[in-house]
C-alpha positions as CSV (number, residue, x, y, z in Angstrom):
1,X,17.4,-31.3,32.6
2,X,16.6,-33.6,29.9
3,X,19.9,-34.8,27.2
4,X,19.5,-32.9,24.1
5,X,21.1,-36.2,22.5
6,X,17.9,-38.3,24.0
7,X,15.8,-35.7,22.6
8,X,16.7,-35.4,19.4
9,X,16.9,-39.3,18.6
10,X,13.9,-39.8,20.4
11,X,12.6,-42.4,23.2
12,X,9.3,-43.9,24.3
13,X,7.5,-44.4,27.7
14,X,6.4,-48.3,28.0
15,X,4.3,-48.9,30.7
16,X,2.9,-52.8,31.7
17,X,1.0,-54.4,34.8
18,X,3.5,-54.5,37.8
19,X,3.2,-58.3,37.9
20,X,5.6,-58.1,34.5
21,X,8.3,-56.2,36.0
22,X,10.5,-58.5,36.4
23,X,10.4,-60.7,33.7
24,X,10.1,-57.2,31.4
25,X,13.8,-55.9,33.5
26,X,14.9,-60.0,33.1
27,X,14.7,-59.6,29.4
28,X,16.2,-55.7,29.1
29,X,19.2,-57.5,30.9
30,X,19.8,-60.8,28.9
31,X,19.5,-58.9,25.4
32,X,21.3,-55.6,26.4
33,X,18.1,-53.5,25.7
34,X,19.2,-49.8,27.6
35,X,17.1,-48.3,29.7
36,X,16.4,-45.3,31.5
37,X,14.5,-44.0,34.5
38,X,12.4,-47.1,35.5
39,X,9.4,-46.8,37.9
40,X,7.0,-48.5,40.1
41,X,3.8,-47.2,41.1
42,X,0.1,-47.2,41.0
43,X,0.3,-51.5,40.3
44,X,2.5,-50.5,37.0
45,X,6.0,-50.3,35.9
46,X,7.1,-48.0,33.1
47,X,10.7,-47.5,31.7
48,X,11.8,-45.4,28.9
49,X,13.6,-46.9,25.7
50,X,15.4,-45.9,22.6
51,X,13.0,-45.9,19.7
52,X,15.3,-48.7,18.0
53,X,15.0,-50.6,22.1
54,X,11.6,-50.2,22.1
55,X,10.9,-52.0,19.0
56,X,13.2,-54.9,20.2
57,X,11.8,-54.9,23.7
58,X,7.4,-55.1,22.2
59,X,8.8,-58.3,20.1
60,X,9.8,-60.1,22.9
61,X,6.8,-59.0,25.5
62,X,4.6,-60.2,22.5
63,X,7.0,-63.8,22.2
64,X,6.9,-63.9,26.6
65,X,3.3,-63.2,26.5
66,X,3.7,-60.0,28.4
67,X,0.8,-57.5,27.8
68,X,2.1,-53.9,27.1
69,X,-0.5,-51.2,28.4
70,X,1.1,-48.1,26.5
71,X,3.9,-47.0,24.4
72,X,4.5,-43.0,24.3
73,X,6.5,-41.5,22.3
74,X,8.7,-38.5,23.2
75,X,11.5,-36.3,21.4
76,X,12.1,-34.4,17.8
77,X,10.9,-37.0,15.3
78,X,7.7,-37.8,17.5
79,X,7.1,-34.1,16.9
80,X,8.2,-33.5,13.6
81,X,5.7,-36.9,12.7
82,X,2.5,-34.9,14.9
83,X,2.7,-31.7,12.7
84,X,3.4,-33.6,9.7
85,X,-0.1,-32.1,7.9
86,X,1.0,-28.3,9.6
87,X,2.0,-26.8,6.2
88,X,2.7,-23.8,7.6
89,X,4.8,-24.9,10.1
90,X,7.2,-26.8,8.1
91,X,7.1,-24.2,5.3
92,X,8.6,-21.8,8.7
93,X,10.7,-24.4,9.3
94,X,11.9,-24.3,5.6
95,X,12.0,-20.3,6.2
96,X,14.3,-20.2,9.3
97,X,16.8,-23.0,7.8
98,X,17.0,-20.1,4.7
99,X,17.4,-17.4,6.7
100,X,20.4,-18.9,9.2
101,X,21.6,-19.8,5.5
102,X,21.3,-16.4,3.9
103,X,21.7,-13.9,6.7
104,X,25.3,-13.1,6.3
105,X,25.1,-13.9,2.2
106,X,22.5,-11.7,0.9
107,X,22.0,-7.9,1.5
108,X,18.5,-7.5,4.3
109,X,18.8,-3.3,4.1
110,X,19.1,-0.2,2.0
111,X,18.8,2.7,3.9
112,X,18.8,6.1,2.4
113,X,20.2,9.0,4.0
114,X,20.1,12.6,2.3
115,X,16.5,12.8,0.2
116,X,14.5,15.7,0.2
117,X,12.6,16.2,-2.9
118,X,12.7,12.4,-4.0
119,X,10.7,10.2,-1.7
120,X,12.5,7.0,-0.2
121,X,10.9,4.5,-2.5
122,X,12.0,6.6,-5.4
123,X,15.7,6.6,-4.5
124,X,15.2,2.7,-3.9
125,X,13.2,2.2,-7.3
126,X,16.4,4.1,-9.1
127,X,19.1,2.4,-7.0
128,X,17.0,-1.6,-8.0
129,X,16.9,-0.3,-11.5
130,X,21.0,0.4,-11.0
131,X,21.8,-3.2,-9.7
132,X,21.4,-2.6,-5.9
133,X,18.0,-4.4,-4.6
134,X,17.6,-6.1,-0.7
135,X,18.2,-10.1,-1.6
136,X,20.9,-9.6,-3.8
137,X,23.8,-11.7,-3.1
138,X,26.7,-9.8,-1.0
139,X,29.2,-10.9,-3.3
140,X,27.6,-9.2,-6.4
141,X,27.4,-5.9,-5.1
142,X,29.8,-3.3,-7.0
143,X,29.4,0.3,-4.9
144,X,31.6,1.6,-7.5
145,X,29.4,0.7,-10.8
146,X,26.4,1.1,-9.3
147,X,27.2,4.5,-8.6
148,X,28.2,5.2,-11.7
149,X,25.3,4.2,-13.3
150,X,23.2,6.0,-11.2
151,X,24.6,9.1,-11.5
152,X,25.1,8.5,-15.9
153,X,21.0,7.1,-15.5
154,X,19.8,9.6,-12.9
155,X,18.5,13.5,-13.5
156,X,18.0,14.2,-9.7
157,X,21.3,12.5,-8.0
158,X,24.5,15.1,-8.7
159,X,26.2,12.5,-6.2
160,X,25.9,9.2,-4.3
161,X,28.0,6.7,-2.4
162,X,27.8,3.4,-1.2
163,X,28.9,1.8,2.1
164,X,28.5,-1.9,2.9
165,X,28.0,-2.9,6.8
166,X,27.6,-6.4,7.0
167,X,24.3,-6.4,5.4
168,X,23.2,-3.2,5.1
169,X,23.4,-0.9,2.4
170,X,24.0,2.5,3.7
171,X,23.6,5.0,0.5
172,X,24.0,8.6,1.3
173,X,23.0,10.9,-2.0
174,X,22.4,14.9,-2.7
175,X,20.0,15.8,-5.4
176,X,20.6,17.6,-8.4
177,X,19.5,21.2,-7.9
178,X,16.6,22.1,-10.8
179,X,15.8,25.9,-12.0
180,X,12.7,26.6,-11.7
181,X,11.2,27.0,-15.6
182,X,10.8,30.9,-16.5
183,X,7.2,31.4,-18.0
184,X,7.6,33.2,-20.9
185,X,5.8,36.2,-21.0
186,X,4.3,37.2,-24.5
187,X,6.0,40.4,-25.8
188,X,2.4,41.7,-26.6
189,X,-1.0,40.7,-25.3
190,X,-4.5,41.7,-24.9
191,X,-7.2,40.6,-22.3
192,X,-10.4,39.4,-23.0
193,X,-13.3,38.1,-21.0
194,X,-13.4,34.7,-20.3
195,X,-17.2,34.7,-19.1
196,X,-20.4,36.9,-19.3
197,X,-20.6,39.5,-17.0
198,X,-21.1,43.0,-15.8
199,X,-17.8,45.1,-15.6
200,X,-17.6,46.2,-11.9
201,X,-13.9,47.2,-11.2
202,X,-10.0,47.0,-12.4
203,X,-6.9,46.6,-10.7
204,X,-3.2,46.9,-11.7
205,X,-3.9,47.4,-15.3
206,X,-1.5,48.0,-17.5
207,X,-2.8,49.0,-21.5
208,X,-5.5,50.7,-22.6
209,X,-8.7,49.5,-21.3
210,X,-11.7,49.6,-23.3
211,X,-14.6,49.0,-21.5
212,X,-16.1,50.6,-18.5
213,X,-17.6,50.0,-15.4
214,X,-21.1,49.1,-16.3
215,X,-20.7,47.3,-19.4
216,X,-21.8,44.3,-20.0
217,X,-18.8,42.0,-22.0
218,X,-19.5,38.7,-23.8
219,X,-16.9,35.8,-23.7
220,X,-14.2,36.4,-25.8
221,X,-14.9,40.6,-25.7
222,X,-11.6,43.0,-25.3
223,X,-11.2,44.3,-21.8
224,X,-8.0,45.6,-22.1
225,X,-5.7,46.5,-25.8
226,X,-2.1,45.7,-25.7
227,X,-1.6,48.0,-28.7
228,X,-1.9,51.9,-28.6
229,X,-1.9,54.5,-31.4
230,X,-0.5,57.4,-30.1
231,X,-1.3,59.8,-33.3
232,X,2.0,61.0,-33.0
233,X,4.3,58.2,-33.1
234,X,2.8,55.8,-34.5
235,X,1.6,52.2,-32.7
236,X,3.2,51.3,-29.1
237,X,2.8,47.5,-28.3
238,X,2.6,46.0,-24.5
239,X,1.4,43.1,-22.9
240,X,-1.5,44.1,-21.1
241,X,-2.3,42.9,-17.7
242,X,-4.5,43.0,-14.8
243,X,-7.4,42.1,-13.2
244,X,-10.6,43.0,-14.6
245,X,-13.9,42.4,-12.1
246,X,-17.1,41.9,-13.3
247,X,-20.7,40.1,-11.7
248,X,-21.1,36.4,-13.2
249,X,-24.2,34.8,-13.7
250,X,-23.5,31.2,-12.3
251,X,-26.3,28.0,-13.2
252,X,-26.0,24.8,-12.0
253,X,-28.1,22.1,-11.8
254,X,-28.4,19.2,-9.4
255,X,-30.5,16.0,-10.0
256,X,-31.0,13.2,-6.9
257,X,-33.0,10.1,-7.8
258,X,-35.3,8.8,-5.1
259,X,-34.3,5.5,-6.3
260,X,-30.7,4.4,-6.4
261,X,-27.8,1.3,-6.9
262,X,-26.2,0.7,-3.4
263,X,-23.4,-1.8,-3.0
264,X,-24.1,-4.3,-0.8
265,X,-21.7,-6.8,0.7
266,X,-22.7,-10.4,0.8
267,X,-20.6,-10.9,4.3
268,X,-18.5,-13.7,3.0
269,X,-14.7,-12.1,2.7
270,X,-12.0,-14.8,0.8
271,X,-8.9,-14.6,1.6
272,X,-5.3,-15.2,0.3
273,X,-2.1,-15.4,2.2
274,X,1.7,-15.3,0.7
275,X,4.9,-15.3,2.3
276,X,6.7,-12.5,0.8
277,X,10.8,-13.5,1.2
278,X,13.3,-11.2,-0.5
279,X,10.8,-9.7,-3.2
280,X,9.7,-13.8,-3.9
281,X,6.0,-15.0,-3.0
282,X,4.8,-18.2,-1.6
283,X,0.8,-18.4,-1.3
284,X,0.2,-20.7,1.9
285,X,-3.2,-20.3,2.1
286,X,-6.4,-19.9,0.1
287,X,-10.1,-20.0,1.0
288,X,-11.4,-19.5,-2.6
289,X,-12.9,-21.9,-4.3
290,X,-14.1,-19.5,-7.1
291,X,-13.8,-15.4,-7.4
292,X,-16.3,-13.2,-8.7
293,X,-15.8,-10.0,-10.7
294,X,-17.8,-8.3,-8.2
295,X,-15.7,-7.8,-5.4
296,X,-13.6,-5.1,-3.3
297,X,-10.4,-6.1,-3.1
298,X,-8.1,-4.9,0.0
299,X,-4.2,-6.2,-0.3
300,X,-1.8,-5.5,2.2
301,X,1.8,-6.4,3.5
302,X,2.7,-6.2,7.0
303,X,7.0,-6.6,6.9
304,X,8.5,-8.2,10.1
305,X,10.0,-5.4,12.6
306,X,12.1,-6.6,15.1
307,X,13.0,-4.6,18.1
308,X,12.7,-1.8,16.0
309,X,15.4,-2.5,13.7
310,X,13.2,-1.3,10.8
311,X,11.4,-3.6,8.2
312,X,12.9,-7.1,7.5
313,X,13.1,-8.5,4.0
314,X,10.1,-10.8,4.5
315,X,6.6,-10.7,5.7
316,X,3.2,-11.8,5.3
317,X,0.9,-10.3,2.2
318,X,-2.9,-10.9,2.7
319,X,-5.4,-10.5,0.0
320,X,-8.9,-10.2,1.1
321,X,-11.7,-10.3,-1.6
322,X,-15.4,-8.9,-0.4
323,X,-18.0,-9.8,-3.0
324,X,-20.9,-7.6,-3.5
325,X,-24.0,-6.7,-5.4
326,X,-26.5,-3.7,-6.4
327,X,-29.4,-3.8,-4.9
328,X,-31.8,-0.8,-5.9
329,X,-32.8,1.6,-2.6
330,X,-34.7,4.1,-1.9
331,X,-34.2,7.3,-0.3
332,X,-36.5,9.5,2.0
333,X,-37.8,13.3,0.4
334,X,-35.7,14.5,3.1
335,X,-32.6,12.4,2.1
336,X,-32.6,13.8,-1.6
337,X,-32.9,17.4,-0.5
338,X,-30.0,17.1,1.9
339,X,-28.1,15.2,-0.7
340,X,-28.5,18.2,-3.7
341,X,-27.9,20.8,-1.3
342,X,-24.7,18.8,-0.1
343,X,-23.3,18.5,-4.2
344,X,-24.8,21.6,-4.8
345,X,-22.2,23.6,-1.9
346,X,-19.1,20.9,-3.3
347,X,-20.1,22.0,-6.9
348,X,-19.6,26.3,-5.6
349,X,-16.0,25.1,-4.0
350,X,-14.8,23.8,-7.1
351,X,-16.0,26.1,-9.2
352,X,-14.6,29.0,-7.1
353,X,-17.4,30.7,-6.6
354,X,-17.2,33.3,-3.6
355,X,-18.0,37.0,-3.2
356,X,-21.7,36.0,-3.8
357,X,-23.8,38.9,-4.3
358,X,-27.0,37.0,-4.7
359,X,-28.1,33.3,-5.0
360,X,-31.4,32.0,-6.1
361,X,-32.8,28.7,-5.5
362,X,-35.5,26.4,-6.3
363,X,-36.4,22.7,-6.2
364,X,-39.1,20.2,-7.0
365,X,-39.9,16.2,-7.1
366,X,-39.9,15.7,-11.0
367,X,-39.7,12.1,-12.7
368,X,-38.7,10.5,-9.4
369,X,-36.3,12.8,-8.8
370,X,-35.6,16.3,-6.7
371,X,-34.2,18.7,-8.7
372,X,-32.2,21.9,-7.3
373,X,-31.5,24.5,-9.4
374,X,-29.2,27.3,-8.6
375,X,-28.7,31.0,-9.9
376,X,-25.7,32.8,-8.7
377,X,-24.1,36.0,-9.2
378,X,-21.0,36.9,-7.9
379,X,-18.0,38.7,-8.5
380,X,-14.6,37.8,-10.2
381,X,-11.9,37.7,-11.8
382,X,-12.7,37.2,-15.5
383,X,-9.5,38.5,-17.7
384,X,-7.9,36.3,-19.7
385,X,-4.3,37.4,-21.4
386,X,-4.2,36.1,-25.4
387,X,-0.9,37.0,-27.5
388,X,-0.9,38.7,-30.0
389,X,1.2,38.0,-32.8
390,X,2.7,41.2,-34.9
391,X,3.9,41.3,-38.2
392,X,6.4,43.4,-39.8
């Protein structure tokens, strides 16, 4: 096993023509040059030296006229020296020095125990906001004033507490319990049609309806009064409600060009790498030599998770940017009717059209384009409640 010691000063392999050995072992000897695991074979000798030897020991081969055949270095500052252009790996090196440095100084962890309508970043976005953040020192950390202030600053913590362990922040919370809002109801209402339509049913009404099944109702018409005079005793008010069907004439149209702007991605993808340590960035690496507005771009972190101990405090970001252009394209006959039909069915879901009761449709090539035009009737809903304000 080789001497850490030897190592970590460093030594070189010399190696000369055998017929040098002696004088080469003459002059080690009479100038108390050390040396170490000397060897003889294949018509050469070789010996290992201290860097400072070796220097010592080439000055006076070159004074004895003694031919050297190779000089190979060995140890830490031979290897330090080879990756001396290896940015990245000194700026690890840099990283791993912090980290043995700030490992037992700064807090790594916050984990939250006891969410259920807040989300963990949001706990952790109130609790940075409140002095507690991974990377702060350990030192600075007041459980006591922190949770103070969150509780004074938060609406959806009724209680928190902090425990310390080592460096992890264990934070155990229960939310503040929130009524739901009661709607107010209006003390008197009517309902009036919200759309066109033919008056095909009621259900749960309450007030006196005024149309019947059969009628057709404009936007806007009264479906249902939320004021009654009963002769007798005079006006009643209520707030009428209900459900009020009637068939609905539906149009839409749909317009596909044959020709089109597609994206399309040049195939050269830039990049951009940072070392993200403690919430701090450090780029170490950058293919761009000039960005473009026209790009995608796609950033992501990937955290360092050791043996499942849950996501470190530092990791790598990458930012990837894709250029791209518009290039005009065409598409088949076939395409563009798929295509309209295809908007036509997403246009009906959002809408909440159902219950159809009949559906018309045609289409033609017009101006470059396919044009789909639909007519559907159907049956809904179409009461709307509007207050009514009384006087006196």
């Amino acid at each position: 096993m080789q001497n850490p010691i030897i190592f970590l000063f460093g030594y070189n392999t010399i190696t000369a023509d055998l017929s040098y050995a002696a004088k080469i072992l003459n002059l080690c000897g009479f100038y108390g040059i050390p040396y170490r695991n000397q060897s003889c074979n294949n018509d050469k000798i070789s010996l290992e030296c201290s860097l400072f030897g070796t220097a010592r020991l080439l000055r006076l081969c070159r004074k004895n006229g003694i031919d050297v055949i190779s000089v190979t270095p060995h140890g830490l500052p031979h290897l330090i020296f080879s990756y001396r252009r290896r940015y990245g790996l000194l700026i690890g090196l840099i990283l791993a020095t912090a980290l043995v440095f700030l490992s037992g100084r700064v807090l790594w962890d916050v984990r939250i125990d006891g969410e259920v309508r807040l989300s963990e970043k949001e706990v952790i976005d109130e609790l940075r906001a409140c002095g507690l953040y991974v990377g702060m020192p350990l030192d600075k950390i007041d459980a006591d004033v922190i949770q103070n202030r969150v509780m004074i600053y938060s609406d959806d913590v009724s209680w928190i507490s902090i425990n310390l362990s080592g460096t992890v922040a264990h934070v155990e919370i229960r939310e503040s319990t929130k009524l739901p809002e009661e709607e107010k109801s209006p003390s008197v209402a009517n309902l009036v049609a919200a759309k066109d339509g033919k008056i095909a049913g009621f259900e749960e009404v309450r007030g006196d309806i005024t149309v019947k099944i059969g009628d057709f109702v404009r936007e806007g018409d009264l479906l249902v009064s939320g004021i009654r005079d009963s002769k007798t005793l005079g006006f009643t008010y209520t707030a009428a409600e209900g459900k009020v069907f009637a068939e609905v004439v539906d149009e839409y149209e749909v317009d596909i060009p044959l020709e089109y702007e597609k994206k399309e991605y040049l195939g050269n993808a830039y990049c951009e790498k940072y070392i993200v340590f403690f919430g701090k960035e450090i780029k170490i690496y950058s293919n761009i030599k000039k960005k473009t507005e026209s790009c995608d771009i796609i950033d992501t972190v990937e955290y360092a998770n050791v043996l499942s101990l849950g996501e470190l405090p530092f990791g790598i970001r990458t930012v990837r940017y894709i250029p791209y252009e518009f290039k005009t394209a065409k598409r088949s006959e076939n395409e563009a009717i798929d295509l309209a039909f295809y908007k036509l069915r997403l246009i009906e879901e959002e809408k909440g059209i159902c219950d159809i009761l009949k559906k018309e449709l045609s289409g033609e090539f017009l101006g470059g384009a396919y044009k789909l035009r639909s007519k559907t009737t159907s049956q809904k809903n179409i009461a709307r409640q509007v207050e009514i304000e009384i006087n006196g």
